[in-house]
C-alpha positions as CSV (number, residue, x, y, z in Angstrom):
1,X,0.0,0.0,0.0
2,X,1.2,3.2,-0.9
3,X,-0.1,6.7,0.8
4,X,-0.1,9.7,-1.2
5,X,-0.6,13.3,0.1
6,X,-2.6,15.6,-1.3
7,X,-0.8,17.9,-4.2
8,X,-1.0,18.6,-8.1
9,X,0.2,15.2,-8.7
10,X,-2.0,13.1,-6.9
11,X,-4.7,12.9,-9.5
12,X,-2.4,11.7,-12.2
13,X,-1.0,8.9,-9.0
14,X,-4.5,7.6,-9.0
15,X,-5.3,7.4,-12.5
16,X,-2.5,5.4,-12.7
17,X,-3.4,3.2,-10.2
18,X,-6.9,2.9,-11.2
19,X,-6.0,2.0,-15.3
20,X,-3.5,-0.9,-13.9
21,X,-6.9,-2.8,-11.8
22,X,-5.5,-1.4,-8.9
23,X,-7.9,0.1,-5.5
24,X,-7.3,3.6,-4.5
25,X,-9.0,4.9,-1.1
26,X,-10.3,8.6,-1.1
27,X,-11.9,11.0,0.7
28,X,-15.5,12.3,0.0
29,X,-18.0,15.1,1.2
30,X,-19.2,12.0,3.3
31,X,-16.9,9.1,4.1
32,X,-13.3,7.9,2.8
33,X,-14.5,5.7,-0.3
34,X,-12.4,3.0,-2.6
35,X,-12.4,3.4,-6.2
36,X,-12.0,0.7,-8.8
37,X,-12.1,0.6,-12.3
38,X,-16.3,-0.3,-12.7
39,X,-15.4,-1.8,-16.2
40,X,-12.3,-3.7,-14.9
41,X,-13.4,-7.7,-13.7
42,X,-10.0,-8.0,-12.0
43,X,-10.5,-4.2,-10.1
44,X,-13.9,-5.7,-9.1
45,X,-12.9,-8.8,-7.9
46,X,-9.9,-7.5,-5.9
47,X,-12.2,-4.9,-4.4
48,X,-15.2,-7.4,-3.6
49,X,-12.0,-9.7,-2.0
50,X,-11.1,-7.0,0.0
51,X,-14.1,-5.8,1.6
52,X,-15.1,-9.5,2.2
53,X,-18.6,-8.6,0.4
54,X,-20.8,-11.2,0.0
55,X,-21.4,-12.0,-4.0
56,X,-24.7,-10.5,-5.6
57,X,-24.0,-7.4,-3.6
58,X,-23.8,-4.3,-6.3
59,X,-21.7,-1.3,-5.9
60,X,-22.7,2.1,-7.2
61,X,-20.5,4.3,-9.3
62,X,-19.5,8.0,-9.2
63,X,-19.7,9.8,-12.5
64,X,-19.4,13.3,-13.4
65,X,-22.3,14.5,-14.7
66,X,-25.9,13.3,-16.2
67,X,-24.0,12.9,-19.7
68,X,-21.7,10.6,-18.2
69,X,-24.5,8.9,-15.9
70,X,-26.5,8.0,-19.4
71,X,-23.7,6.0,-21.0
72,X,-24.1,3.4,-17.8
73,X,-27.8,3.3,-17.1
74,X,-31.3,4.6,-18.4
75,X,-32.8,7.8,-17.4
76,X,-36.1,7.9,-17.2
77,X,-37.7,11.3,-16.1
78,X,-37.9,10.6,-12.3
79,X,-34.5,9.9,-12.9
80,X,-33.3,13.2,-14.5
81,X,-35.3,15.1,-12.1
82,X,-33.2,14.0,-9.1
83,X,-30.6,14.6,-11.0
84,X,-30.7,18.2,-11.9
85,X,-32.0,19.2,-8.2
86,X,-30.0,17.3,-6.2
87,X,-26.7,16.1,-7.9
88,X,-24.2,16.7,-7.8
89,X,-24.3,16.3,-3.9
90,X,-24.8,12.8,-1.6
91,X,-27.4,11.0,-3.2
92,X,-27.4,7.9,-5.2
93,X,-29.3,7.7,-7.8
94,X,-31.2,4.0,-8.6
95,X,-31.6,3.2,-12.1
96,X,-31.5,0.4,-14.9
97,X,-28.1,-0.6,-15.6
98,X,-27.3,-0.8,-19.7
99,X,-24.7,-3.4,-18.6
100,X,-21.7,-2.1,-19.7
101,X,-19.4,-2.6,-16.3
102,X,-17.9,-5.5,-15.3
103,X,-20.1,-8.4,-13.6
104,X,-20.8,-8.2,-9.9
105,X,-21.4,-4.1,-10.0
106,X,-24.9,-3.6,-11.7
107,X,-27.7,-5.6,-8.9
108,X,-28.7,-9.3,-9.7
109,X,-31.7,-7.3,-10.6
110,X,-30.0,-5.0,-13.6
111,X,-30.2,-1.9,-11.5
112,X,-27.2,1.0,-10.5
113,X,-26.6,3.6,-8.4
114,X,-25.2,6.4,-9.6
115,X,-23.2,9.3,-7.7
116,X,-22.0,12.7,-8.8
117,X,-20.1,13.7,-5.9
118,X,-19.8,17.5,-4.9
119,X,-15.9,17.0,-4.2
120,X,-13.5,18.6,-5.9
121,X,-10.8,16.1,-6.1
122,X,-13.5,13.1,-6.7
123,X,-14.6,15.1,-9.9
124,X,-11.1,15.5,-10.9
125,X,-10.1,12.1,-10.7
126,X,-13.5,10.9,-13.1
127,X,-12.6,13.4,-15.2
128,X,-9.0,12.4,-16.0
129,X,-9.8,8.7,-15.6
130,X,-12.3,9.0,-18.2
131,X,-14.8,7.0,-17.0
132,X,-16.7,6.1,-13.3
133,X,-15.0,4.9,-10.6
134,X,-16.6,2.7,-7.7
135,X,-18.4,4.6,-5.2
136,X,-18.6,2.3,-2.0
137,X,-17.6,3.0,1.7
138,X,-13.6,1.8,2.2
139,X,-14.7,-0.3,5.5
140,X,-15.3,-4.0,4.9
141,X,-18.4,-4.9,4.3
142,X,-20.5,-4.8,7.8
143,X,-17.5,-3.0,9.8
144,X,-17.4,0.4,10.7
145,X,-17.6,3.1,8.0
146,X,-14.8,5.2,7.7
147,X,-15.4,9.0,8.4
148,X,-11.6,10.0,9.1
């Protein structure tokens, strides 16, 4: 494990990480989160391994924007509504999945959640990674969630 501090270089750091299946923890507006590669089977696996999570359990991703939030599931207009008066902020967002991620992310049932988190570095890192990262508490599943 590697810990980075918090400068100009850390978003290119965890890009890296993320593009070679690796799991990056992170800080959010709510808890420290771990972010995986969402289209990556290995990422997924090593981060379902490492929080012990029971299989069938989904994880949600955090996206940038509605745009990027349509090329992963559908938006109705319930949807879109939430969207535009609550996001970007800490809500996630239910939807049907277009199952384009890896296996064990969308719900047995084809849904996602969907995040735009209101954190600044969180945005940056989407942005530069080019796609959604994982969007799940960095505690083990049924342990303590992580606030600092």
């Amino acid at each position: 494990m590697k810990i980075v501090k918090l400068d100009k270089n850390v978003v290119n750091e965890v890009v890296s990480v993320l593009k070679s299946g690796g799991l990056v923890i992170y800080p959010t507006e709510t808890l420290y989160g771990i972010a995986a590669d969402p289209t990556n089977p290995d990422a997924i696996k090593k981060l379902t391994t490492y929080k012990n999570r029971p299989l069938g359990k989904p994880y949600s991703i955090a996206v940038t924007d509605i745009d990027m939030a349509s090329k992963y599931v559908e938006l109705n207009t319930t949807a879109v509504n939430l969207y535009k008066r609550f996001l970007p902020g800490p809500l996630t967002v239910i939807s049907k999945g277009k199952h384009k991620l890896a296996p064990g992310v969308e719900s047995e049932d084809g849904s996602l959640g969907v995040r735009v988190p209101d954190y600044q570095l969180v945005s940056e890192i989407i942005n530069k990674f080019g796609k959604p990262i994982t969007a799940t508490s960095a505690n083990a599943s049924y342990k303590k969630r992580p606030y600092s």
